[in-house]
N, C-alpha and C positions, 0 to 999 in steps of 0.2 A: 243622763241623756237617754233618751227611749230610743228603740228598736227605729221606729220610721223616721227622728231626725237623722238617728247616724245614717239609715239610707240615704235621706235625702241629700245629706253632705256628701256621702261616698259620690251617688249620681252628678253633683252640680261640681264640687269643687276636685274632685279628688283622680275622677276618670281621666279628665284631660291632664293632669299634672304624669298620672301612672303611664300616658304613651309618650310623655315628653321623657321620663324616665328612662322608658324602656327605647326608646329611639336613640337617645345617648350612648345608652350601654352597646346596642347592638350595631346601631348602623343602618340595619336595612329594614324600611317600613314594613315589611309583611311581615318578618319573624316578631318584629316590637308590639305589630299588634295583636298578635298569638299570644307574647308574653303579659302586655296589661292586663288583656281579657283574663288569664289565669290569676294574676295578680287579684283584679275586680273580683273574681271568683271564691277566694281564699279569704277574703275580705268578708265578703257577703255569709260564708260560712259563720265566721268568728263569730259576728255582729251577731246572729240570729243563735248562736250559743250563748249569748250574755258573756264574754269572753273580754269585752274591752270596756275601763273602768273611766278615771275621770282625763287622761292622759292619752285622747284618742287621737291626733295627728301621727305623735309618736309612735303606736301603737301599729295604724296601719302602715308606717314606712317602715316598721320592722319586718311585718309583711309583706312589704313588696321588697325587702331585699333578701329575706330567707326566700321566698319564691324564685329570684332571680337567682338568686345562689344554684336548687336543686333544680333550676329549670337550664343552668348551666352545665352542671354537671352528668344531664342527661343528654343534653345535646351537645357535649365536648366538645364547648365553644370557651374562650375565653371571660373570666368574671371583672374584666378589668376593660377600661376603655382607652386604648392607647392609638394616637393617629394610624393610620395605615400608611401614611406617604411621608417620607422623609422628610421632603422638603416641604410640610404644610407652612401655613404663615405664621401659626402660633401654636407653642408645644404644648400649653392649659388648655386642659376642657373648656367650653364657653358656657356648661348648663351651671347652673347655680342654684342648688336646692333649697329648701326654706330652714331656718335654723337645727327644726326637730330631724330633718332629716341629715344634716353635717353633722351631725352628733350620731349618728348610728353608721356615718361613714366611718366613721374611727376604724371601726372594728376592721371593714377591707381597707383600709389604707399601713392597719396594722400588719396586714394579712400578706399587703405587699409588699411592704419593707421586708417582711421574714423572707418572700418568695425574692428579693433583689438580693440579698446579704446570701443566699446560694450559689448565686453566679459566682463565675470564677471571673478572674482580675478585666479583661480586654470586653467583657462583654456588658460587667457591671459599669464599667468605667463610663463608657459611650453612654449607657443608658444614664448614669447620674446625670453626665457630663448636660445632655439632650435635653432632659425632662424636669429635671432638679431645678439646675443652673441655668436653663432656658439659652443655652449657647447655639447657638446655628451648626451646621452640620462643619462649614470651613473653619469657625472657630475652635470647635470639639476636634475637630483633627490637629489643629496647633497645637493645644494643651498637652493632647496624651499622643504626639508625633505620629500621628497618624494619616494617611491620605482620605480623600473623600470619598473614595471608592469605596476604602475600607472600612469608613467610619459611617455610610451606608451598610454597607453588610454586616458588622456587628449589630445596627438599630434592627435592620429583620431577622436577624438569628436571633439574637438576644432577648427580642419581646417572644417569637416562640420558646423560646428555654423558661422565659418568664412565667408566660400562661402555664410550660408543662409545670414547674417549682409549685403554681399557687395550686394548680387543681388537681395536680394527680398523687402526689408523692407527699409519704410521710418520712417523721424522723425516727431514725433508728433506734434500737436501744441502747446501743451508748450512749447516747445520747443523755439518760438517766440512772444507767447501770454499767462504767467504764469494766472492763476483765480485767485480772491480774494480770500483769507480764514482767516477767524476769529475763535478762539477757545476759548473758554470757560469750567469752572471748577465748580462745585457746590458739596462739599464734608463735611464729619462730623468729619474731621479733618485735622489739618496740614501736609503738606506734602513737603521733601526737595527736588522735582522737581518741578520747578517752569516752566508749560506747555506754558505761553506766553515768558518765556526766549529762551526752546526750539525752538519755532515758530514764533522767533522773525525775522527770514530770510526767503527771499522765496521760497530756494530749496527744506528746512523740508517741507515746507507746499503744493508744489507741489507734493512731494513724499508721503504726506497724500492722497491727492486726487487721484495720479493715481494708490494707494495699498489698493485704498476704495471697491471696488464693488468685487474685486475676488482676490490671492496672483497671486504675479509678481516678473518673475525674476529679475536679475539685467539688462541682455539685453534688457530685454523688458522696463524698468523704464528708461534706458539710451535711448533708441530709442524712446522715448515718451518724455523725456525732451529734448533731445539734449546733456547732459552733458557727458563725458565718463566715463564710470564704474567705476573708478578708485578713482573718486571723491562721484560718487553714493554709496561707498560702504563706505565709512570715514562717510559720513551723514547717513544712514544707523543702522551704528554697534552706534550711539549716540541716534537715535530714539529707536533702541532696548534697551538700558542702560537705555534710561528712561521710557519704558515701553508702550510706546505709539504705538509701531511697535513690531510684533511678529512674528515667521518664522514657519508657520503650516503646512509646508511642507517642508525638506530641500531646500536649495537655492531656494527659494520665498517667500516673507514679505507680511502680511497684515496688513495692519492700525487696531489698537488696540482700535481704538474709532468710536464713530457714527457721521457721517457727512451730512449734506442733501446739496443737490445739489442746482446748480443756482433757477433752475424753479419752483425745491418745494418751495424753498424758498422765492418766488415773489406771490406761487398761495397759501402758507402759511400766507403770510402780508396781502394779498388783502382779506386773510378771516377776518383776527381782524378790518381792516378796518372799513368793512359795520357792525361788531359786533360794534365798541365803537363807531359808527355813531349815531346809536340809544339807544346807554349808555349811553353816555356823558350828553344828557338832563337831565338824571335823576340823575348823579352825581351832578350835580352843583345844582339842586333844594334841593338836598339833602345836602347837604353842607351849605346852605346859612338854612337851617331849623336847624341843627347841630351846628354851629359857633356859637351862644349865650351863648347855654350850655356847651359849651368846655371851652370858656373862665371862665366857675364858677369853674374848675376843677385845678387851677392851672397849666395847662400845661408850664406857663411860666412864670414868676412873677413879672413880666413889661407890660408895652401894646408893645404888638411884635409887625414886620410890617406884613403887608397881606400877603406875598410873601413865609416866614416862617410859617404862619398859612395853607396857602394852600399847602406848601410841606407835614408837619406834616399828612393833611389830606390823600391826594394824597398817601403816603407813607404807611396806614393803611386800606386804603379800599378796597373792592374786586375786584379784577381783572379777575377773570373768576368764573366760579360756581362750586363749590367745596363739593356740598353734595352728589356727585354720594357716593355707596362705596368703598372700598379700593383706594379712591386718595389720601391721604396721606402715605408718606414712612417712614418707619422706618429703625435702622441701620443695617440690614438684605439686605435691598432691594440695598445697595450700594455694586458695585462689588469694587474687589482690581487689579485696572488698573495698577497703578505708579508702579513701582520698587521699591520703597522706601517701599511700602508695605501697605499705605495709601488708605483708602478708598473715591472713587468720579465717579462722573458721570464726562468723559472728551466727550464734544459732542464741533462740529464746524459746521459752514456752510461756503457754496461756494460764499459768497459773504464779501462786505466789513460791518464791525463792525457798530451798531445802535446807536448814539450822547447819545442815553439814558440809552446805559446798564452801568451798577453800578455793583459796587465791595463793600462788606462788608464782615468785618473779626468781630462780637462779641467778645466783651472783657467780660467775666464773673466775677461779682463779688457777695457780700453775698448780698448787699439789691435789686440789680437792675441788668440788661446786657444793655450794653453802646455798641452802634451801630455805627461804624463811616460806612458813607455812603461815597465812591468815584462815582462819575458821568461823564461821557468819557466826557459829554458836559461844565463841568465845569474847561477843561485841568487837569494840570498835578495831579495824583494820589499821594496822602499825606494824606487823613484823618485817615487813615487804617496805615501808616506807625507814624503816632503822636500821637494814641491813643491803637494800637493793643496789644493782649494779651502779650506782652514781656516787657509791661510796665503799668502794672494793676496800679501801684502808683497812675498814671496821671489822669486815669476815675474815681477811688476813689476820687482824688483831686475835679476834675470835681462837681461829685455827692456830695460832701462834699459840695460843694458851692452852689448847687442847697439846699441842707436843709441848711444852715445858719452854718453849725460847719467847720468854718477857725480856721485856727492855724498858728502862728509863724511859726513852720518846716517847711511849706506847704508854703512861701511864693517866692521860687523858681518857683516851681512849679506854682500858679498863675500868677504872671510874665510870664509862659511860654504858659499859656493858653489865656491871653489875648491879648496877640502878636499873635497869632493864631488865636482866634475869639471865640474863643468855651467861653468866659466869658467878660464881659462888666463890666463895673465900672459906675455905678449911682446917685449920690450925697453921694458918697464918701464909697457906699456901690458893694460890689461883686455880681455879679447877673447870674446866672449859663444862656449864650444864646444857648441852646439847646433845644427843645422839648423834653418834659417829660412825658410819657405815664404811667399818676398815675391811680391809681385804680377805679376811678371814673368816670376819662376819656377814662377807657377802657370800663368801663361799656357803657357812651356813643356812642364811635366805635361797639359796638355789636347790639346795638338797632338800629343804622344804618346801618351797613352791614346785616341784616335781610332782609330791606328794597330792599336794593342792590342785593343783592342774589339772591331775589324773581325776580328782575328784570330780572338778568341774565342766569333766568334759562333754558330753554325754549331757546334761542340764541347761548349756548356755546355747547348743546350735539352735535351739527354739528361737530365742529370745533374738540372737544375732538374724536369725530370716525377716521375721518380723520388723525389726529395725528397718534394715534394709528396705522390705516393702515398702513401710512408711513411708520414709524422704525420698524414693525413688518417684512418691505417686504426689507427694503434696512440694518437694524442690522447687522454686521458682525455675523456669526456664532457662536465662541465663546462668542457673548455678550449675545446671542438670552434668554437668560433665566433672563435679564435684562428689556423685554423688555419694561413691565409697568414703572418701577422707570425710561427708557430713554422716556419712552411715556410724562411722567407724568413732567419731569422735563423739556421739552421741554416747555410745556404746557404754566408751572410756571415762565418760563424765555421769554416767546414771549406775554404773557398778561401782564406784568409786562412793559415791552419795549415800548407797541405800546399804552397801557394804558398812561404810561407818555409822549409820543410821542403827542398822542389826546389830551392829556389837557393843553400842551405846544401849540399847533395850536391852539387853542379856545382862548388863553388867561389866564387861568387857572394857571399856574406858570407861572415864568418866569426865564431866569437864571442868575446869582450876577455878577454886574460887576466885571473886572477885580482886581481890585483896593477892592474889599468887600470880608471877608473873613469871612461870616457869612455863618455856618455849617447848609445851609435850609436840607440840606438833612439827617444830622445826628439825632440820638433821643436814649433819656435812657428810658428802660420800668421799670417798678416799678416791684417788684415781689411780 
């Protein structure tokens, strides 16, 4: 096609289609014929670039809807054509483009559905209900129980939250790049939500993160993940049930626990670092001075191997300095997070889980508390599930074997501890493999952790300010009266980590092959 037919077409056939176009989209004749004449203009360019091939309807409606697009987005007007009155007679557009042009509708109709699937539930609803479903406004209020008042004012809020979804607002990066998030639990009692089943997927846990620092609506949580609403709001109404997500504002959620970010959390590790850099000398002097007299204690009633004697110790000695005052919590200082109604500190960070954080559930019993230790670096968690409070039988068995009173009844039970590890059979004698923190051998942990303490004194008030500052500045609001027992328990949980971290690198433990089901980490204290 040459240069002067495609004018001639643009002049004759194309002008009058581009103000029926633009009269559509806008509504009011004088901006529509602002916008053709640009349209005619962008056209006119192309053509006279050699720009448009054998596909030339196509071509200029492509044109005239990129035009329309930036000529919207400069006049922050909406790119969509939706009635302006409620109660029009009919909820379809009435223009009807010619084929080539429905086919380049795709793309804004694709453009809408992404910008409808942001809305949050009451807003999307109406508008399916209206536009979709073609239900009249009294009908739309049966459906979704609604009055007509009301199912009026979601049609005009909801087309503007519309127009803002298509034209203003992009999606986040989570939306292609979810964070790590680890959460953890430290509480003074049982509780029947279990926060790592919750946060066992990464949606809950990107929905933690982006409802941490201020409440977010559901637009905004969907425009930040990518996910649509619809789906955001199913995960949602499950973090609220279990208590870890709260709505402090109508429609907006804030995350119900303390989280610290990527960076705290790097320029938090890189403090314990240089702190157990110049610990660890004094740990292991102190240990090798210690280890004589422990052994006179009974702690075990075999010659253990090194490996258990070094967990034992590792597992009792001080990890950070602890004689400020009030650092200890009592059951006051634990807020009531769960829904179940359970008292605990739920705190997470933005990174991926440390090889050495452990899980312990105490089993209480009358002469002793029997401690099963799980360790992330030793796989799969079971020492907490074979010995924990729902079967006290077992650690009594345990403890039974450790003083010498076996019984007949009890010889299931044995059988089941020896397959386990938690007992050994020695020249045809029962021999409790646990570490046993008797009364003698506590006394010796004290006159060492004296030593230690002294050590650490002087090196931890850094770390402990710092803390502090942190969760005092980033706490969710509702927690803020929390904010020592989340200071503190931070504290107790990242010295604990990077402590067996340090002595794991030195050489200091080591972890049980795969094949050895010796409980280094477990221990019953005497009472």
């Amino acid at each position: 096609m040459t240069e002067e037919i495609a004018m001639q077409r643009l002049s004759q056939e194309f002008l009058p289609a581009f103000l029926g176009f633009s009269i559509q989209k806008i509504g009011n004749i004088k901006e529509a014929e602002e916008l053709s004449q640009e349209i005619a203009y962008q056209c006119v360019i192309a053509i006279r670039k050699g720009n448009i091939g054998e596909n030339y309807e196509a071509y200029l409606w492509t044109i005239a809807h990129n035009t329309f697009r930036k000529w919207c987005i400069r006049k922050e007007r909406r790119p969509i054509s939706l009635d302006d009155e409620c109660n029009s007679l009919s909820n379809i557009p009435s223009y009807a483009p010619p084929v080539e042009e429905r086919l380049i509708q795709k793309e804004e109709i694709a453009a809408l559905r992404k910008a409808l699937s942001r809305l949050s539930r009451d807003y999307r609803n109406v508008l399916v209900c209206y536009y979709y479903d073609e239900l009249s406004i009294a009908d739309t209020g049966k459906q979704l129980g609604l009055s007509e008042g009301m199912v009026k004012f979601y049609l005009r809020a909801g087309k503007q939250k519309l127009k803002e979804a298509y034209i203003m607002k992009e999606i986040g990066e989570k939306s292609f790049r979810p964070s790590e998030f680890t959460v953890y639990k430290s509480s003074i009692d049982f509780s029947k939500v279990n926060v790592w089943e919750v946060f066992k997927r990464t949606l809950p846990c990107q929905l933690a993160l982006v409802c941490n620092s201020a409440p977010k609506t559901i637009s905004d949580i969907s425009l930040e993940t990518g996910v649509p609403a619809v789906y955001i709001e199913e995960e949602i109404d499950l973090l609220m049930k279990a208590g870890v997500m709260i709505s402090p504002i109508k429609g907006k959620y804030r995350t119900n626990l303390h989280i610290l970010r990527k960076n705290t959390v790097a320029q938090v590790r890189e403090q314990f670092a240089k702190l157990y850099e110049a610990y660890i000398p004094v740990v292991l002097e102190t240990y090798e001075r210690t280890l004589p007299r422990l052994k006179e204690c009974e702690v075990f009633k075999f010659d253990a191997a090194p490996n258990q004697w070094a967990w034992f110790f590792a597992q009792l000695i001080a990890s950070f300095h602890l004689i400020y005052e009030n650092c200890g919590l009592s059951d006051e200082d634990y807020p009531q997070i769960l829904s179940c109604g359970s008292k605990g500190f739920i705190f997470a960070e933005e990174a991926k889980g440390s090889r050495w954080g452990m899980g312990v559930t105490p089993v209480l019993l009358d002469e002793c508390t029997v401690f099963p230790v799980d360790v992330v670096a030793f796989g799969d968690f079971h020492r907490q599930s074979e010995l924990w409070w729902q079967r006290p039988e077992k650690s009594q068995a345990l403890y039974d074997v450790y003083c010498g009173r076996t019984c007949e009844e009890d010889t299931e039970l044995y059988a089941e501890l020896i397959r386990e590890g938690y007992v050994i059979r020695q020249n045809g004698k029962l021999l409790c493999n646990v570490a046993v923190l008797t009364l003698a051998a506590r006394v010796v942990m004290d006159e060492a952790n004296s030593v230690l303490q002294e050590a650490l004194q002087e090196m931890c008030k850094p770390i402990r300010e710092g803390i502090y500052s942190i969760v005092k500045a980033t706490l969710p609001p509702q927690l803020a009266e929390y904010t020592r027992g989340f200071a503190e328990t931070w504290i107790s949980f990242y010295a604990g980590v990077y402590l067996t971290e340090a002595l794991y690198n030195v050489g200091f433990l080591s972890v049980p092959e795969a094949e050895d089901t010796t409980p280094v980490a477990c221990r019953i204290d005497v009472k």
